[in-house]
ZAMARGU-4260 file (C-alpha; in steps of 0.2 Angstrom, whole numbers, plus 5000, padded with zeros to 4 digits):
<rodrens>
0) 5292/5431/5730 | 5290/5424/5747 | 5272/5424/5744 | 5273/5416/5727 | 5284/5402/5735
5) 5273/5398/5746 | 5261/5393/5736 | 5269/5382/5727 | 5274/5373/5741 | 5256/5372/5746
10) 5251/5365/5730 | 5264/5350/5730 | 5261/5347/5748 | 5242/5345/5743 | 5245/5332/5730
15) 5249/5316/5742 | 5248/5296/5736 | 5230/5294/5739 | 5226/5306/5722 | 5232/5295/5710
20) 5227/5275/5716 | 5241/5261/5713 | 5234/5246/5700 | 5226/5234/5707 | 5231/5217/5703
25) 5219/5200/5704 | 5226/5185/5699 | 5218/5166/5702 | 5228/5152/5690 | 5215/5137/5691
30) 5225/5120/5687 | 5231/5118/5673 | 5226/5136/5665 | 5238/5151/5664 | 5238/5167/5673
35) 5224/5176/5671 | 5228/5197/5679 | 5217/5208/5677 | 5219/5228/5684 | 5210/5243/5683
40) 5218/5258/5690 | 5202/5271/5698 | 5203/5288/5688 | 5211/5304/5701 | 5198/5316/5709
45) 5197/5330/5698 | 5205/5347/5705 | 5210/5362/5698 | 5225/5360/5709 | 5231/5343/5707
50) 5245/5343/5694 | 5242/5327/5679 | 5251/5314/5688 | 5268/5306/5681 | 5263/5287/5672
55) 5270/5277/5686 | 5277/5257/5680 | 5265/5245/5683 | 5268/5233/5699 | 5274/5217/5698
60) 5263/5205/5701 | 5263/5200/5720 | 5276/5181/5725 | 5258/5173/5728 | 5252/5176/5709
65) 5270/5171/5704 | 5269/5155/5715 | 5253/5150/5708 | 5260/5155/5692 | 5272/5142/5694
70) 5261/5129/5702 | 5251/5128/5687 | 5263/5127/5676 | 5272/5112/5684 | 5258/5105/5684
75) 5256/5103/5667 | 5272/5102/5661 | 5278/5085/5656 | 5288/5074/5670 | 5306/5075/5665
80) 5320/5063/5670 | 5325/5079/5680 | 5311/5082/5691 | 5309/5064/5691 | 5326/5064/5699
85) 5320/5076/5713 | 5305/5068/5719 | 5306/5057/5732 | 5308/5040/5729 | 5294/5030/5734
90) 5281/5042/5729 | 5269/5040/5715 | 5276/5054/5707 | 5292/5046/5706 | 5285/5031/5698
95) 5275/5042/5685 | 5290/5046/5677 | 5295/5030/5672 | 5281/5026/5663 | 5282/5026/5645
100) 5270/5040/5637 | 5263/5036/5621 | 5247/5034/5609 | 5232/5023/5611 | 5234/5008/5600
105) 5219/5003/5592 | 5205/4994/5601 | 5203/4978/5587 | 5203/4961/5592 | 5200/4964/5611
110) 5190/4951/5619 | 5187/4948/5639 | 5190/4930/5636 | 5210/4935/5630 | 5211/4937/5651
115) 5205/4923/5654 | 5188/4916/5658 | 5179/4920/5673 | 5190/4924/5689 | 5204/4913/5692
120) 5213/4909/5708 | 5229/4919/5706 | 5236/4915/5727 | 5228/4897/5727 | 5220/4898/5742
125) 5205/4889/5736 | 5196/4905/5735 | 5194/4915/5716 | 5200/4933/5715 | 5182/4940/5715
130) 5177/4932/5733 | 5197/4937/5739 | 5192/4956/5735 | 5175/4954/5744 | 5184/4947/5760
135) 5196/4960/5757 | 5187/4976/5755 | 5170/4972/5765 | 5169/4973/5785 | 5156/4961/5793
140) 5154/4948/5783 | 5147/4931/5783 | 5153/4914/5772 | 5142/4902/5765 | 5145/4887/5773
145) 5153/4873/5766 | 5166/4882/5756 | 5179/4885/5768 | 5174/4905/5770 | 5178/4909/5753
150) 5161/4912/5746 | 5154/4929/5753 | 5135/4930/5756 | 5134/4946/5764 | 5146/4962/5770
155) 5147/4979/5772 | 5157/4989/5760 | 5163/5009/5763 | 5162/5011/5746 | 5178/5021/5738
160) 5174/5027/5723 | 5157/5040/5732 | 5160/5038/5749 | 5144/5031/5752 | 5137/5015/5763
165) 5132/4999/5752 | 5124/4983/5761 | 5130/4968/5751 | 5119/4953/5750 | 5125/4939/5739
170) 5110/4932/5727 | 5101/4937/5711 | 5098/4955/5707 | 5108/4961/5723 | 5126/4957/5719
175) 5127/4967/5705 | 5127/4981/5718 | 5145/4980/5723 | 5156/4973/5709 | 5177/4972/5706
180) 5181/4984/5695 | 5198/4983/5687 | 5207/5000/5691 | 5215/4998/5675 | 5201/4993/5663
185) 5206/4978/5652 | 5202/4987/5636 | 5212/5001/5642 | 5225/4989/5647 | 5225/4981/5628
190) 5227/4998/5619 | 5241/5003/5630 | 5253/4987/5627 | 5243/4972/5634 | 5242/4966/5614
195) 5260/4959/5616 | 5261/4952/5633 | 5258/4931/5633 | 5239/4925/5637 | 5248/4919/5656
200) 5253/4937/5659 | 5235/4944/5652 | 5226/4931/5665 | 5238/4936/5680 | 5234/4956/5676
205) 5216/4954/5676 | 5217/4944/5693 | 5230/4955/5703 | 5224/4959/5718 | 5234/4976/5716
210) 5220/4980/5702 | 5206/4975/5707 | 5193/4984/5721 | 5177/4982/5727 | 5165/4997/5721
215) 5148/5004/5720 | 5141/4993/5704 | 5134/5008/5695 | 5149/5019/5697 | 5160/5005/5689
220) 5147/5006/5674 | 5150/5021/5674 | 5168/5020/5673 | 5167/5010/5656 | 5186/5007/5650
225) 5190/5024/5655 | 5208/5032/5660 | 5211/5044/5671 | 5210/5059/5659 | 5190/5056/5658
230) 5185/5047/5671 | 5187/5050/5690 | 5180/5045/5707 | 5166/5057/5712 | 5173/5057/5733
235) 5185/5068/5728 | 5196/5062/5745 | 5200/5045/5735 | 5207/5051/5718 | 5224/5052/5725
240) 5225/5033/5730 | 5217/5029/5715 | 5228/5036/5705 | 5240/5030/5713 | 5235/5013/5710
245) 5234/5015/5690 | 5251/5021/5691 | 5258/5006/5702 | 5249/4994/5691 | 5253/5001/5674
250) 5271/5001/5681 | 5269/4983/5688 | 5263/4978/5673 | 5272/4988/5658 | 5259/4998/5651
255) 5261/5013/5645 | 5249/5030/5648 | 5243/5044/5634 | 5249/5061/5636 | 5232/5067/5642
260) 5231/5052/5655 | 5251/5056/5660 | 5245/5075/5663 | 5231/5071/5673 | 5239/5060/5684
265) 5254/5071/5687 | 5240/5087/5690 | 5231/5076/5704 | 5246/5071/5713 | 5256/5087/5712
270) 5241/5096/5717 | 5234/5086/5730 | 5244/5074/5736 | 5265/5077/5731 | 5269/5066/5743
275) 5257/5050/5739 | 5266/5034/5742 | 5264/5019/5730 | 5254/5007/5738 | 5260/4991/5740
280) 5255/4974/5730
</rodrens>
């Protein structure tokens, strides 16, 4: 009997943790996407004196996979009054939720001329909005003479939307490398409630200097009448204040967003940049 005991003993001894290994659990939760786990538990060593181990529970998943979890789900979850009400006020994502959310109105009968013609002089310093932007954004630059420093004939310009370097040089087939793009596009601007304001508050929005930045020409092209839910800057370390700026204007102005445009928005800032404040203008 001793003997037999003994055994026994031996036997369960023998059969530690490291026969049987625990799940193992991966998770990653890109933006926007749900949690993804995956687990694959390694078979036991085979031995003739291992007993067949119990089915133990499955772990839960670790605090990080249910803090990414969460991440991503916040992120894409509509704004509500609520959290609205428990972001800090002064931050873009305050402002975000106070803009209306609604469908793209349709694009018929919008005309560049029902914003006026050609840049107007919105501060009256004598200078129009287009050169104002220039002497804004550019570093180094030089006035033609005669026209009180308004008129810009060269500058340098960090260019925002790639990060890159561009030489301005004011003249025929070179000035078309930096142009004012309008952070809200004027087309995107009419489908999202621009139709019923008054052709004075049409002329003053496509001449605020709070919309308006001096960019790399071809990536404005680019850019089109685009919102924030298909287009983006391609220097990644400027998407924050830029959309930070379509939601100040839009909020300025009393435009409304889609729900696409509204979710990207409220992905880049909660993501990157909770704390972004609304610039000023």
């Amino acid at each position: 009997m001793v003997l037999v005991l003994g055994l026994v003993l031996t036997s369960c001894a023998g059969s530690d943790a490291s026969a049987v290994a625990a799940p193992v659990i991966w998770s990653e939760a890109p933006v926007g996407e749900p949690l993804v786990v995956w687990s694959e538990a390694p078979a036991p060593t085979a031995s003739e004196h291992v007993p067949e181990p119990e089915v133990a529970a499955r772990p839960a998943p670790t605090v990080a996979s249910n803090s990414a979890a969460a991440s991503s789900k916040a992120a894409s979850a509509p704004l509500s009054t609520e959290n609205a009400s428990k972001a800090k006020a002064g931050t873009t994502l305050h402002q975000l939720a106070g803009i209306p959310i609604k469908g793209r109105a349709p694009k018929t009968g919008y005309e560049r001329s029902l914003f006026g013609s050609g840049w107007k002089d919105p501060d009256r310093n004598g200078c129009d909005a287009r050169n104002d932007m220039l002497r804004r954004d550019l570093t180094g630059i030089a006035a033609k003479p005669g026209t009180n420093g308004c008129v810009v004939t060269s500058g340098v310009l960090s260019d925002p939307f790639t990060g890159k370097r561009i030489d301005f040089v004011r003249g025929q087939g070179t000035s078309t490398k930096v142009q004012i793009d309008h952070v809200v596009a004027l087309s995107d601007a009419w489908q999202k409630g621009a139709q019923k304001m008054t052709e004075e508050q049409r002329v003053k929005f496509a001449n605020d200097p709070l919309n308006l930045l001096a960019v790399d020409g071809p990536s404005n092209a680019s850019k089109g009448d685009s919102d924030a839910s298909s287009w983006l800057p391609s220097n990644k370390s400027f998407r924050c204040s830029y959309v930070a700026r379509q939601t100040a204007v839009k909020t300025k102005h009393g435009l409304w967003m889609t729900k696409a445009e509204h979710a990207g928005i409220k992905r880049i800032i909660t993501s990157q940049c909770p704390q972004q404040q609304v610039p000023e203008g």
